[in-house]
C-alpha positions in Angstrom: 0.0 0.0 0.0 1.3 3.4 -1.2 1.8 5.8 1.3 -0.5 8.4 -0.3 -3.7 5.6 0.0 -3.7 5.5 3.8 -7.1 7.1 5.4 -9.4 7.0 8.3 -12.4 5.8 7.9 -15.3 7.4 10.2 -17.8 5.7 11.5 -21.1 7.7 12.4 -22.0 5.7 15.2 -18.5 4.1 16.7 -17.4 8.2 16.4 -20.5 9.2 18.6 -19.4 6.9 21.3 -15.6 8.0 21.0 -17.0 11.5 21.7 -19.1 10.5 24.6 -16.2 8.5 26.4 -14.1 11.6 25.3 -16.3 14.1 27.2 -16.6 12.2 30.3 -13.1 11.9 30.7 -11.7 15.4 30.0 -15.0 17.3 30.6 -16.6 15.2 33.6 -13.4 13.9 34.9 -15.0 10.5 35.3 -12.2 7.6 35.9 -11.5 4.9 33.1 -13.5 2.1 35.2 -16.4 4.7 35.6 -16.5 5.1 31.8 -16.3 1.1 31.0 -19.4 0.8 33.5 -21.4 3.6 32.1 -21.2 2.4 28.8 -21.6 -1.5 29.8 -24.6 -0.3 31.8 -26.0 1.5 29.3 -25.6 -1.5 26.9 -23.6 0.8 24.5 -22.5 -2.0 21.9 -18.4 -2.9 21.8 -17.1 -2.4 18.3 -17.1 -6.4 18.1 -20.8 -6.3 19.8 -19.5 -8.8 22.8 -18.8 -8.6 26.8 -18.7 -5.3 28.4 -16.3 -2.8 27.9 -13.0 -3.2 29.6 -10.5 -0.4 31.2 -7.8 -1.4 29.3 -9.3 -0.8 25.9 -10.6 2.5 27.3 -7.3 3.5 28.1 -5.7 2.2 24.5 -8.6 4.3 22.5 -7.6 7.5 24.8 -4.1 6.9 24.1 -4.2 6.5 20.3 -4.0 9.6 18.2 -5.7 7.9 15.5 -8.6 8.7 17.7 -7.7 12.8 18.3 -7.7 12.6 14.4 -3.6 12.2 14.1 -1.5 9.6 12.1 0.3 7.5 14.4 
């Protein structure tokens, strides 16, 4: 693959959830495990639609610029 034909690809509703876990933890201040909670409570759907939502992958998806709309 050239170079020139990497690109993001956005997805409507996966982006709506980034935002939301986004907000909570730089607007509400709400802690990593509070987040995967809230959004396992609220049955918000995994990208891969099983389990809850773990910490860990909380914390990957807050530390990937990918995310922030940066290239890696």
């Amino acid at each position: 693959m050239n170079r020139d034909d990497t690109r993001y690809e956005l997805h409507p509703q996966e982006a709506e959830v980034v935002r939301r876990i986004f907000h909570w933890f730089t607007e509400e201040q709400m802690s990593i495990e509070a987040i995967a909670r809230r959004l396992t409570r609220e049955q918000i759907p995994t990208r891969h639609q099983h389990g809850g939502w773990n910490a860990s992958v909380l914390w990957n998806m807050l530390g990937n610029p990918a995310y922030m709309g940066r290239a890696a």
